[in-house]
Residue, then its C-alpha position, 0 to 999 in steps of 0.5 A: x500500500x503506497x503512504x501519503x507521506x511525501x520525503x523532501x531531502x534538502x541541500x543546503x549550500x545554495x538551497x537553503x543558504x549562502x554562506x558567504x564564502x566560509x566553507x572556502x575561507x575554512x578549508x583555507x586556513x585549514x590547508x595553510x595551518x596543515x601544509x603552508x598551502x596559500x588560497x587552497x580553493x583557488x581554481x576548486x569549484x566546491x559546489x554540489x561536491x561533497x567535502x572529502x571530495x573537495x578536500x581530494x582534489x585540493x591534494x591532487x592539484x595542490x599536493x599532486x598526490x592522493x591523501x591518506x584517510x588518516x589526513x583527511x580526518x586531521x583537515x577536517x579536524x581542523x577545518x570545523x574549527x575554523x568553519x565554526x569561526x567563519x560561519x559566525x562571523x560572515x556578513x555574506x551568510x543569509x537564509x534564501x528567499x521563503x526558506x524559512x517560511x517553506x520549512x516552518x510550514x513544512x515541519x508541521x504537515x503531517x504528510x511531509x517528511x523534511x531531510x537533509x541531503x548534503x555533501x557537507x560533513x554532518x558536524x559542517x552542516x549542523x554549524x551552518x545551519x546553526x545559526x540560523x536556527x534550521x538544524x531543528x527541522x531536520x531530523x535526519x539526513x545524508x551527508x559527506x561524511x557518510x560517503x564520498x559518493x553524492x550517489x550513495x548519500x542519497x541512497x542512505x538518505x532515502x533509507x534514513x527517511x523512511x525509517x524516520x517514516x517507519x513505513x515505506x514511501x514510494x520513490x515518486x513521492x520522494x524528492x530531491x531539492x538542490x541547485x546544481x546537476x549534482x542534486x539532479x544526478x545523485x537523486x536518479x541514482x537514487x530513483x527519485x524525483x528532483x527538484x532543481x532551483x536556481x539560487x546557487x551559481x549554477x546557471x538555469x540552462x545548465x540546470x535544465x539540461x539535467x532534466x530535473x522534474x522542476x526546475x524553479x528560479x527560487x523557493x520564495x513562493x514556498x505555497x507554489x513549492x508545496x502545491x507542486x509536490x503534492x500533485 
């Protein structure tokens, strides 16, 4: 018996949020405390990667070599401390447009299931959503330090939300909201629906050439955003 229940898994970076930059001027000072490396992020594009994936690359074209484990641990060690820093003090950070009133709405229909599906780090994420106060509307989620993989993120992520449901929901009324192909892809790898918005610095055309199920140029009309997935 299909449930009525309906699983939205959220990114955070560009969907929900903007930083202003702190996850890049953290993993900055991390790769210049850990190995005097100046501007690491310089010529990285972080969006829509997951953490151990960025921090991957900047060793290959930084270092020009793979990383232990054991040193990507130690970065990210180091990282979140300076994350925590960078995020309080960012005069760039700010909540998208209608995110707060999508996820206060949201938390308290009984048919909606709200997660989170991320490429940060779950301690990354928590101090990003954190001050904002949005941790609270996520009880569960997939994240970078679950798996490289965006793909197996979001695989876990589904299954995690349907534990939290505690009975199975369908894969079309699953869905999977981000604003770069990444969020696209890892939600057809997954088998679910996407929902692609255009808030990051991912361009629209690029974002329609993924085929997403939605394509939308904002969440601000979050009345229109809940009309649409309840069709």
């Amino acid at each position: 018996m299909n449930s009525s229940k309906t699983i939205l898994l959220f990114d955070i970076d560009g969907t929900l949020l903007l930083s202003g930059g702190a996850g890049n001027r953290a993993l900055n000072r991390a790769f210049q405390e850990k190995y005097q490396i100046s501007q690491a992020m310089e010529s990285i594009t972080p969006d829509g990667k997951t953490d151990p994936a960025i921090v991957r690359e900047v060793f290959r074209k930084k270092l020009h070599r793979e990383p232990a484990f054991t040193e990507i641990e130690e970065l990210k060690r180091v990282y979140l401390r300076y994350l925590l820093a960078e995020v309080k003090a960012s005069s760039g950070y700010r909540l998208l447009p209608g995110i707060l009133h999508l996820l206060e709405e949201g938390s308290q229909r009984s048919d909606l299931i709200l997660g989170l599906l991320t490429g940060n780090w779950e301690e990354g994420a928590r101090i990003k959503l954190d001050r904002s106060n949005l941790r609270r509307f996520f009880p569960f989620g997939g994240f970078g330090s679950d798996a490289e993989d965006r793909a197996e993120i979001a695989r876990l992520a589904v299954q995690r939300g349907r534990e939290y449901a505690g009975e199975w929901i369908g894969e079309d009324r699953i869905f999977v909201i981000g604003d770069t192909p990444y969020d696209i892809r890892c939600a057809r790898a997954a088998g679910v629906r996407a929902i692609a918005v255009a808030t990051g610095s991912c361009p629209w055309e690029d974002l329609a050439c993924c085929q997403p199920d939605y394509l939308l140029p904002n969440l601000a009309d979050h009345k229109q955003f809940l009309a649409l997935i309840s069709k």
